[in-house]
C-alpha positions as CSV (number, residue, x, y, z in Angstrom):
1,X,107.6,-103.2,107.8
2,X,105.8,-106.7,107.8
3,X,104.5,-105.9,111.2
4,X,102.9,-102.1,109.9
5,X,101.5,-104.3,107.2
6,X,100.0,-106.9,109.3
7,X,98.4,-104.1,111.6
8,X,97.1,-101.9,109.0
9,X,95.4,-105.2,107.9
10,X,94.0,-106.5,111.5
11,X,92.7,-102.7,111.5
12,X,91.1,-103.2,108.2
13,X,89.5,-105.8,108.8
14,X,88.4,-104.6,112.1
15,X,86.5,-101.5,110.9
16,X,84.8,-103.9,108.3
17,X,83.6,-106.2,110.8
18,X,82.2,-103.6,112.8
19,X,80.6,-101.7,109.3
20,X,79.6,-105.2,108.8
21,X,78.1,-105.8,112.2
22,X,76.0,-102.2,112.4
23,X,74.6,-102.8,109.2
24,X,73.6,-106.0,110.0
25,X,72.0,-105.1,113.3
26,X,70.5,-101.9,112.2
27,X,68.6,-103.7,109.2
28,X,67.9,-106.3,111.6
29,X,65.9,-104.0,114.0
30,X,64.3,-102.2,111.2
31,X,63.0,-105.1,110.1
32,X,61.8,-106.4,113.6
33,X,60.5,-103.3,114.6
34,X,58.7,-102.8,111.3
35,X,56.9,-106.7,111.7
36,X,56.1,-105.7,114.9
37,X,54.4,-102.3,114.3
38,X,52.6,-103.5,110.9
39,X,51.0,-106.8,111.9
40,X,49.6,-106.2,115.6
41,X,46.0,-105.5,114.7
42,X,44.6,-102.7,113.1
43,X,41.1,-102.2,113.2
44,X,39.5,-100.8,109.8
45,X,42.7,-100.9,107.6
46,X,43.3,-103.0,104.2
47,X,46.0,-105.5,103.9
48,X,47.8,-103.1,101.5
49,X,47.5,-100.9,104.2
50,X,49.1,-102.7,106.3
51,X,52.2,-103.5,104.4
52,X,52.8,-99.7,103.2
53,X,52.5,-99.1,107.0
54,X,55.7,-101.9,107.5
55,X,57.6,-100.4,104.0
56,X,57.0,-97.1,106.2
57,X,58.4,-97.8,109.7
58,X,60.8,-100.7,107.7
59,X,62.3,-97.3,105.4
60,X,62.2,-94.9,108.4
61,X,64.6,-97.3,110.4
62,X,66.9,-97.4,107.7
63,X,67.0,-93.9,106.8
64,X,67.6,-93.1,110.9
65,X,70.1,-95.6,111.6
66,X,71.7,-94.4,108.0
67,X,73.0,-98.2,107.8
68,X,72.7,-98.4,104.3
69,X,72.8,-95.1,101.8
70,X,70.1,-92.9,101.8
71,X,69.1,-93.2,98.1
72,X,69.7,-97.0,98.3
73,X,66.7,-97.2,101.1
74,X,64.5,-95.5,98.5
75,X,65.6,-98.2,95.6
76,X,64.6,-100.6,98.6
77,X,61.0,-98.5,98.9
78,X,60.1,-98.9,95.3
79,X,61.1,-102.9,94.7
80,X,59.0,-103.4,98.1
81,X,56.2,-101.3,96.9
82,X,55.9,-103.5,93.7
83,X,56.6,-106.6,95.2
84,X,53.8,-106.5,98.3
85,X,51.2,-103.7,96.6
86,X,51.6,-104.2,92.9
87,X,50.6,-108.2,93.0
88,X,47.8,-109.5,95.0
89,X,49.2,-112.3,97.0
90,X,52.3,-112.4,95.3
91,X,50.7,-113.9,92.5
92,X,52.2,-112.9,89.2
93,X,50.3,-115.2,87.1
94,X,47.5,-112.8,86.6
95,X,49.1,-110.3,84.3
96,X,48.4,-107.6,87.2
97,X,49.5,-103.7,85.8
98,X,48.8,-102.1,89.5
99,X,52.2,-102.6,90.0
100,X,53.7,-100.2,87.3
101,X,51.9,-97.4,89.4
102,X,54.9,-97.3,91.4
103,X,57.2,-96.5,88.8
104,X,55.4,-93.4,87.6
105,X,57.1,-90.9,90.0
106,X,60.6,-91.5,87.8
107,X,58.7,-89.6,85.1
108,X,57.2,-87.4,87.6
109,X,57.9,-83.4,86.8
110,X,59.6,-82.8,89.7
111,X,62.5,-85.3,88.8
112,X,63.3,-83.1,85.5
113,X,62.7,-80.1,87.5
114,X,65.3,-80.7,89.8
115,X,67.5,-82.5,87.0
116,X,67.6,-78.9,85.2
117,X,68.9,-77.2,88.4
118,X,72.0,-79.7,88.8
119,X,73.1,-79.8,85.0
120,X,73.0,-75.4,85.4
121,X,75.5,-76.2,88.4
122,X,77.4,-78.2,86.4
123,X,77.3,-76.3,83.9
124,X,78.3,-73.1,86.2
125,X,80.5,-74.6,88.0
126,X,82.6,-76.2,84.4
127,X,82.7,-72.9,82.7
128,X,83.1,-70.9,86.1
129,X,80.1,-68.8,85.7
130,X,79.7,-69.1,90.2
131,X,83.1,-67.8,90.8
132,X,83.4,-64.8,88.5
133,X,79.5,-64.4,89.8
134,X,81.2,-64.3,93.4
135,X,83.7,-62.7,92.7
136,X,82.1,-59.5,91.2
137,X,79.5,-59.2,94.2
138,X,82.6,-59.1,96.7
139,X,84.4,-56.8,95.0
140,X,81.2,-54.4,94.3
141,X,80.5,-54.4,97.8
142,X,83.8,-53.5,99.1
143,X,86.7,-54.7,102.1
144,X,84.6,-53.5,104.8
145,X,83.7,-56.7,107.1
146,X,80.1,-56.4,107.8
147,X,80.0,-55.5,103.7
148,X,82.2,-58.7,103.2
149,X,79.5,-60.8,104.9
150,X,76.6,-59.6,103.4
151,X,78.1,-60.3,100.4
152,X,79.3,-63.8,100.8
153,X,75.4,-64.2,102.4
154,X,73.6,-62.6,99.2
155,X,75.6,-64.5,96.5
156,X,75.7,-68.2,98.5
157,X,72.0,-67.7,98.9
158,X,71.3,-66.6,95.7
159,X,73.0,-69.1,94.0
160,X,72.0,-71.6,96.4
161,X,68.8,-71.0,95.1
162,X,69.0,-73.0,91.6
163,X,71.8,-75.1,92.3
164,X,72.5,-77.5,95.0
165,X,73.7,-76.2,98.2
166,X,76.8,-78.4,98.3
167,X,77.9,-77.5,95.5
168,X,77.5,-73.4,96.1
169,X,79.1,-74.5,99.4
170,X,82.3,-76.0,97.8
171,X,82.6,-73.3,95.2
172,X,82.9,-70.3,98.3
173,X,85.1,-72.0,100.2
174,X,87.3,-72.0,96.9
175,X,86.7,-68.4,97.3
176,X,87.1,-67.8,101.0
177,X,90.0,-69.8,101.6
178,X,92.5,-67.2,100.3
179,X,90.8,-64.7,101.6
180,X,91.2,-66.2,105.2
181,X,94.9,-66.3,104.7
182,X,95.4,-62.8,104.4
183,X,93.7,-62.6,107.8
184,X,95.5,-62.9,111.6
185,X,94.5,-66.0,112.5
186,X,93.4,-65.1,115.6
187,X,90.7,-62.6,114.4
188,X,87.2,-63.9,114.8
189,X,86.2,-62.7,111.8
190,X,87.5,-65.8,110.2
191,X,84.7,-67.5,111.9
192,X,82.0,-65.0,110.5
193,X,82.9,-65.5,106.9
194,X,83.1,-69.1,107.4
195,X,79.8,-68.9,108.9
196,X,78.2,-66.8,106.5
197,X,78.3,-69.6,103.8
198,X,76.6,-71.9,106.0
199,X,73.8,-69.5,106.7
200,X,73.0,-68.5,102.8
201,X,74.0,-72.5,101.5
202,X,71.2,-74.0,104.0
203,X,68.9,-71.1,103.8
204,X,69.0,-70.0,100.1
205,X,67.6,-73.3,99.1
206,X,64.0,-72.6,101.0
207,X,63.3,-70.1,98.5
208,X,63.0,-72.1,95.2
209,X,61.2,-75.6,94.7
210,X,64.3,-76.7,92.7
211,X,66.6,-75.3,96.2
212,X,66.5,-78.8,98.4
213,X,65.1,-82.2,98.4
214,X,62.0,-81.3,100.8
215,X,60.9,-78.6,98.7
216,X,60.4,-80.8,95.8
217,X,58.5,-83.8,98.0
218,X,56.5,-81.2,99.6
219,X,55.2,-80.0,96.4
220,X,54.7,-84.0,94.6
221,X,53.0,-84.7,97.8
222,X,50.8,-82.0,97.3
223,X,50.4,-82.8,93.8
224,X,47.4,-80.5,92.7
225,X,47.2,-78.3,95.6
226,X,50.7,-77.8,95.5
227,X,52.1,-73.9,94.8
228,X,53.6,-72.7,91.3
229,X,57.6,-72.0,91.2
230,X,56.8,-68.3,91.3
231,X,54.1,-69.6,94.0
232,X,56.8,-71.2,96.3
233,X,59.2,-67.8,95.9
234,X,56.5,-65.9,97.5
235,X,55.7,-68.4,100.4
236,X,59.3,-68.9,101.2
237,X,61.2,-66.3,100.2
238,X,60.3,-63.5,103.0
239,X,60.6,-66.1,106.4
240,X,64.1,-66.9,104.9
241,X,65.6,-63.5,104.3
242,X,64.0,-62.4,107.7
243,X,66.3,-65.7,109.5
244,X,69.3,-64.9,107.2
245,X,69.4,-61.2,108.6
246,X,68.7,-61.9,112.0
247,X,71.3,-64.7,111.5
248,X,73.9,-62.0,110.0
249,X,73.6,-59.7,112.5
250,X,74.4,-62.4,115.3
251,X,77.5,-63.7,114.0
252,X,78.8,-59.9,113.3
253,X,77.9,-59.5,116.9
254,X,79.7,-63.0,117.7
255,X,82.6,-62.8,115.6
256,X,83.3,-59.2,115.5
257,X,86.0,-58.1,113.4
258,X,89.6,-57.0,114.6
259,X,90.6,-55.3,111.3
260,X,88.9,-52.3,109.8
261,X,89.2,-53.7,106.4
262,X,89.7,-57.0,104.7
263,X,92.3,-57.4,101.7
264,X,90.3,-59.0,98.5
265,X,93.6,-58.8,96.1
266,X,94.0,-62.5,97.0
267,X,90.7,-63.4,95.1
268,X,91.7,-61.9,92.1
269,X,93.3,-64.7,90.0
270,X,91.0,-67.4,91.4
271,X,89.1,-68.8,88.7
272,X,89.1,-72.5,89.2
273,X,89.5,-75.0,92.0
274,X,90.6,-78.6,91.1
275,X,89.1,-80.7,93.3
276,X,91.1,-83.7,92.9
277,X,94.4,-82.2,93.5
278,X,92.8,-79.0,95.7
279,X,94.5,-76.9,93.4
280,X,93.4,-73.2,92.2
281,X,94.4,-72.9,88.6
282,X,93.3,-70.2,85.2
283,X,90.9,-71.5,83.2
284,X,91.4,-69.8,80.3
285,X,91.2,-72.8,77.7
286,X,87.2,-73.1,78.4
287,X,86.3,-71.2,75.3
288,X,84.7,-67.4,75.3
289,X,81.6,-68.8,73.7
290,X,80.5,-72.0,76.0
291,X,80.7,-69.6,78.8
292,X,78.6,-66.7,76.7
293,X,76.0,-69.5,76.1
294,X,76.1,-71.0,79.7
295,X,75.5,-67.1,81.2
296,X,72.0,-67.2,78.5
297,X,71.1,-70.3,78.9
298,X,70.5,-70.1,82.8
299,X,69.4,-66.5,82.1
300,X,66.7,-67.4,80.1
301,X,65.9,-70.3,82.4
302,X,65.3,-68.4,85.2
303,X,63.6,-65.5,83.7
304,X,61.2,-68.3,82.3
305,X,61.0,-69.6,85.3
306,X,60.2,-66.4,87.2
307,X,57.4,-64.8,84.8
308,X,55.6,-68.4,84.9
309,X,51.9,-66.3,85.3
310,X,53.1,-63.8,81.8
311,X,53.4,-66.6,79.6
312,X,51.9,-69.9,81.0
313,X,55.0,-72.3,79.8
314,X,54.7,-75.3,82.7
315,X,57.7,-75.0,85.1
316,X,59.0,-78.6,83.8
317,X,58.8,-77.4,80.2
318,X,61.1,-74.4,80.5
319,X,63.8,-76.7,82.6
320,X,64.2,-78.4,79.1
321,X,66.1,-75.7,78.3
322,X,69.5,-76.0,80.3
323,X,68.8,-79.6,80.0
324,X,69.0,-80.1,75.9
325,X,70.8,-76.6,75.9
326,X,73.9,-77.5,77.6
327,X,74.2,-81.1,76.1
328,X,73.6,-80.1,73.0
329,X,76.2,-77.3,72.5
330,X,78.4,-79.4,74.3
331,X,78.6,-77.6,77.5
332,X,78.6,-80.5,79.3
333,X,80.0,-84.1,78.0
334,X,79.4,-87.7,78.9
335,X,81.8,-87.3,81.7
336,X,79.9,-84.7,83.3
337,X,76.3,-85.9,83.2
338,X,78.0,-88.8,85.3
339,X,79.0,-86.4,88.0
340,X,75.4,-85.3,88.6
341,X,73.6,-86.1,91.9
342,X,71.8,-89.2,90.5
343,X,71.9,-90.1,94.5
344,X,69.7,-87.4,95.5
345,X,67.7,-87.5,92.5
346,X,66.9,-91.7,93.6
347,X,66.2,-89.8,97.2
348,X,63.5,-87.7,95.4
349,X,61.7,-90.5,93.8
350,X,61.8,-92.6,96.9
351,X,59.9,-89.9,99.2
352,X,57.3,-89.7,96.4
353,X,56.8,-93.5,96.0
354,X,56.5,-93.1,99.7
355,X,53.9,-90.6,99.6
356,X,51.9,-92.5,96.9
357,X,51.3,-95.6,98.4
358,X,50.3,-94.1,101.8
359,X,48.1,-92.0,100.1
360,X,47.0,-95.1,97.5
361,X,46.3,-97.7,100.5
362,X,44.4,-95.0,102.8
363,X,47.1,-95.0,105.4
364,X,47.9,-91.7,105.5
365,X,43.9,-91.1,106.7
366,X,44.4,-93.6,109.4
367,X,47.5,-92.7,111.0
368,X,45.3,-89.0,110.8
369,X,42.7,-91.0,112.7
370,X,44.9,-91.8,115.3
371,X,45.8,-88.8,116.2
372,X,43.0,-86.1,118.4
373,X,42.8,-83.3,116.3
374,X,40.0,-81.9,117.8
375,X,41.7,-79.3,120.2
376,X,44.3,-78.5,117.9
377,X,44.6,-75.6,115.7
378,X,45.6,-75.8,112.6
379,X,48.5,-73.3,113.8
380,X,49.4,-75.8,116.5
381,X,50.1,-78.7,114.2
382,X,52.3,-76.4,112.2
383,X,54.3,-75.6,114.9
384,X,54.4,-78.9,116.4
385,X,55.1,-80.7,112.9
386,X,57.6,-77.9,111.8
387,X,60.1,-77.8,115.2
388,X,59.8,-81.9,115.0
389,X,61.2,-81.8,111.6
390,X,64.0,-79.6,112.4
391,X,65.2,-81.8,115.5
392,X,64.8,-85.2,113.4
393,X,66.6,-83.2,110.8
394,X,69.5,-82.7,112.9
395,X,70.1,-86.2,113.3
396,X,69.1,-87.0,109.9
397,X,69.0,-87.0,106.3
398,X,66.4,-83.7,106.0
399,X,65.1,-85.1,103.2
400,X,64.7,-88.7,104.5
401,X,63.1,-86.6,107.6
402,X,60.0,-85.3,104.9
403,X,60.1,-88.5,102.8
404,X,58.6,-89.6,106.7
405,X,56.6,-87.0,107.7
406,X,54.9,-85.0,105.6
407,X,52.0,-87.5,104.1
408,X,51.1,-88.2,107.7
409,X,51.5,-84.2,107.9
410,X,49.0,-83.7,105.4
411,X,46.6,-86.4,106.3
412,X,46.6,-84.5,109.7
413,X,45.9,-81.5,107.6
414,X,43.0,-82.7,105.9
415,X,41.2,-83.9,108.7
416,X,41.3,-80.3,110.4
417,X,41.0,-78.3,107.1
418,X,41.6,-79.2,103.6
419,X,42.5,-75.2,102.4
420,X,45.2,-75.6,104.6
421,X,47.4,-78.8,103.9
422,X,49.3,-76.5,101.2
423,X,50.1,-74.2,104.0
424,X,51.4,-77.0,106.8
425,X,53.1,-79.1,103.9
426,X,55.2,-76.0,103.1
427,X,55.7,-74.5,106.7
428,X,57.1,-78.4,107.3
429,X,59.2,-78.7,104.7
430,X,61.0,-75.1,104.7
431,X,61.5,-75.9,108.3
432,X,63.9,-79.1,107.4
433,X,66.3,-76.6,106.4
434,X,66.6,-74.8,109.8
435,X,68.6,-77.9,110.8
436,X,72.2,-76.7,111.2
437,X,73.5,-77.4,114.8
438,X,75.9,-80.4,113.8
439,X,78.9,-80.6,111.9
440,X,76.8,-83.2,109.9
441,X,73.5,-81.9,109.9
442,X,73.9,-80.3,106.2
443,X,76.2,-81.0,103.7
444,X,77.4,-77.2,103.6
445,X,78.0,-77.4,107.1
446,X,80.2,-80.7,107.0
447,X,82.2,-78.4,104.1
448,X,82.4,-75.6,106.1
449,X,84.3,-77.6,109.3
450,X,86.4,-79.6,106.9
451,X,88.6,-75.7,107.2
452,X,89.9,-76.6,110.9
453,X,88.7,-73.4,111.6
454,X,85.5,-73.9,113.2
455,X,83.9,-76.3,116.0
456,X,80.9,-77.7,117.0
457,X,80.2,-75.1,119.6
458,X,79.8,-72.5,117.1
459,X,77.7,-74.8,114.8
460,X,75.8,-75.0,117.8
461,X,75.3,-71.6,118.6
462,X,73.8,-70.6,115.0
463,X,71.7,-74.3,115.0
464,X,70.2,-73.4,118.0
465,X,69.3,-69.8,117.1
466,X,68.1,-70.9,113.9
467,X,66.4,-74.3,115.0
468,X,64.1,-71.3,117.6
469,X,63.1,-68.8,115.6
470,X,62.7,-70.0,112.1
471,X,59.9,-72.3,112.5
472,X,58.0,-69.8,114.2
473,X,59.1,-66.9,111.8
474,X,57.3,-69.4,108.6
475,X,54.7,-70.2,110.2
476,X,53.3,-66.8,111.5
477,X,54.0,-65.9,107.9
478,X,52.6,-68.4,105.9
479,X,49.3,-68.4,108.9
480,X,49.3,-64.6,108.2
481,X,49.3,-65.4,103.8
482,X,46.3,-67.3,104.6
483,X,44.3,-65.4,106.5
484,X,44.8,-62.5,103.8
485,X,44.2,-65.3,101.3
């Protein structure tokens, strides 16, 4: 016994020391690399310049390497950015106020825009509002298998939509998971339905600004130019449902079924999955009425949200609703405003600190400089841009990925044409989601393999599909919404 104790220690203390010893290095050569990139000599750039360009290539090391957490690299951005930009020679005798610059994008729109869509998860996810959603499209479309998947598609992708694509994930595999019992295990079907969350989690959340991380620093980095919510819908929503039915359609042919028909009794009595003991249990204490006022609350939101051009209420002004709405009537507690994604929120604000001081400091137009635009289309740069961003995103935080390139993307843009920096910032952002051929590329897909039931290969397969035709698929549409424009 003392000997298991002594060896679960040694192996303790191993894993620590070589946490300890990545960190240490990967910070290390950040740093290094950063020094060494900023401070060789740049020829018509400003000191400030040249310390957002080391913040820059310091952040993008540390969001590659993913030695520290992703949201505590964009903490990092924001003390550096006030430190070396907001005082002049590190002087902080003059009473300087440039510095509080960098603190505006906590109060930005976008933060309460996206803080709306994760207190509507919560609260859908607390009164159960997803699953009996879920539940009702898979029993209205029937127990055929190509039906089953269309189904688990349309309502992951739907929902995925306005709440976070992890979360939607999570809540189908509490719905799939039964269902997959009742099925012979060696039937590749299994695979399909597992799939088919994967494809409407990642690809559901192009269509909305609120629906991932890159959509939200494409549009603060666009700022003015940047589309309206109903705007984004139609920009996004036509490339993705063209990739989510060519992506159905492959894993049908991939996965095939063995039975004629799939038995949905088993989902009947599912009405809520207990994470911490990954138990399904009845919910019937939540009261009738929190769960009458959750289904009108995020009713009304959305419909606000989609008739934006009837009535002219700013996109951040209707997202007060869920926000005071399900605190108020006490929806949602203390307890469950803690559980919210403050992480990704912090990841948010990071990318548009980012994209501030770039733009502030004139680096943005100089990295532009740098780079020959003159035989380049503006079509070409969104292809290139848009399959960089999905192999970078493969390997890395998607969002981190834009946080890096899209204000070099849109400097780029501007010095070819500025009508069309809306168009590359989009076609570059909605591209970060086509990143799927890891295990760990997405959240939903690290769910999705958590089951045992799937491997890399297959992640593979779809990634690959995906990573091939989607950028092309956005770009010839968004090229083709602005030559119509």
């Amino acid at each position: 016994m003392l000997d298991t104790r002594r060896q679960l220690k040694k192996f303790l203390n191993d894993t620590y020391t070589v946490t300890l010893r990545f960190v240490f290095t990967s910070f290390s050569i950040s740093l290094l690399l950063a020094l060494v990139v900023a401070f060789v000599p740049h020829y018509n750039l400003s000191e400030q310049a040249v310390l957002t360009l080391f913040i820059l290539v310091f952040s993008a090391g540390l969001w590659i390497t993913e030695a520290i957490p992703a949201f505590a690299v964009s903490l990092l951005i924001i003390a550096l950015e006030i430190i070396l930009l907001g005082f002049h020679h590190f002087d902080f005798s003059t009473g300087a106020k440039e510095w509080e610059v960098y603190l505006q994008p906590w109060s930005s729109p976008l933060v309460f825009l996206f803080l709306a869509g994760f207190i509507m998860a919560a609260a859908a996810s607390k009164t159960k509002l997803d699953i009996w959603l879920a539940k009702k499209v898979l029993f209205f479309v029937g127990n055929k298998p190509h039906n089953i998947i269309s189904g688990i598609i349309a309502i992951t992708y739907v929902l995925s939509m306005f709440i976070s694509n992890t979360a939607t994930a999570a809540m189908m595999m509490t719905i799939v998971i039964p269902l997959l019992a009742n099925i012979d295990r060696d039937n590749k079907f299994q695979k399909a339905i597992l799939l088919s969350i994967v494809i409407g989690a990642n690809l559901g959340g192009m269509a909305t600004i609120i629906g991932t991380p890159p959509n939200a620093i494409a549009v603060g980095i666009l700022a003015d130019k940047a589309p309206s919510f109903v705007g984004w819908i139609g920009l996004a929503f036509v490339p993705s449902v063209i990739v989510v039915l060519i992506l159905r359609y492959l894993i049908l042919k991939l996965y095939p079924s063995s039975e004629t028909f799939i038995d949905l009794d088993s989902i009947k009595e599912i009405e809520h999955f207990d994470d911490s003991t990954k138990d399904i249990s009845n919910t019937s204490s939540i009261p009738s009425w929190k769960k009458s006022v959750t289904v009108i609350l995020f009713a009304l939101t959305v419909l606000l949200w989609l008739t934006g051009p009837l009535h002219h209420i700013p996109t951040t002004v209707v997202s007060l609703i869920p926000i005071i709405g399900f605190t108020l009537f006490g929806v949602l507690d203390a307890d469950d405003m803690t559980k919210i994604r403050w992480d990704v929120i912090i990841l948010i604000i990071g990318g548009l600190n980012l994209g501030l001081a770039v733009s502030k400091t004139g680096l943005d137009l100089y990295i532009a400089s740098l780079i020959s635009t003159d035989s380049l289309s503006i079509l070409w740069v969104m292809f290139i841009f848009s399959y960089l961003v999905v192999v970078i995103s493969n390997f890395m935080s998607n969002t981190a990925a834009t946080n890096i390139m899209l204000p070099i993307v849109v400097a780029i843009a501007l010095s070819i044409s500025e009508q069309s920096t809306q168009m590359v910032a989009v076609a570059v952002a909605l591209s970060a989601s086509f990143a799927m051929c890891l295990p760990v590329s997405t959240p939903p897909n690290a769910i999705v393999y958590s089951s045992n039931r799937i491997v890399s290969k297959d992640f593979l397969i779809l990634g690959i599909v995906t990573a091939a035709i989607g950028p092309v698929i956005v770009t010839g549409w968004l090229y083709f919404l602005h030559l119509f424009h």
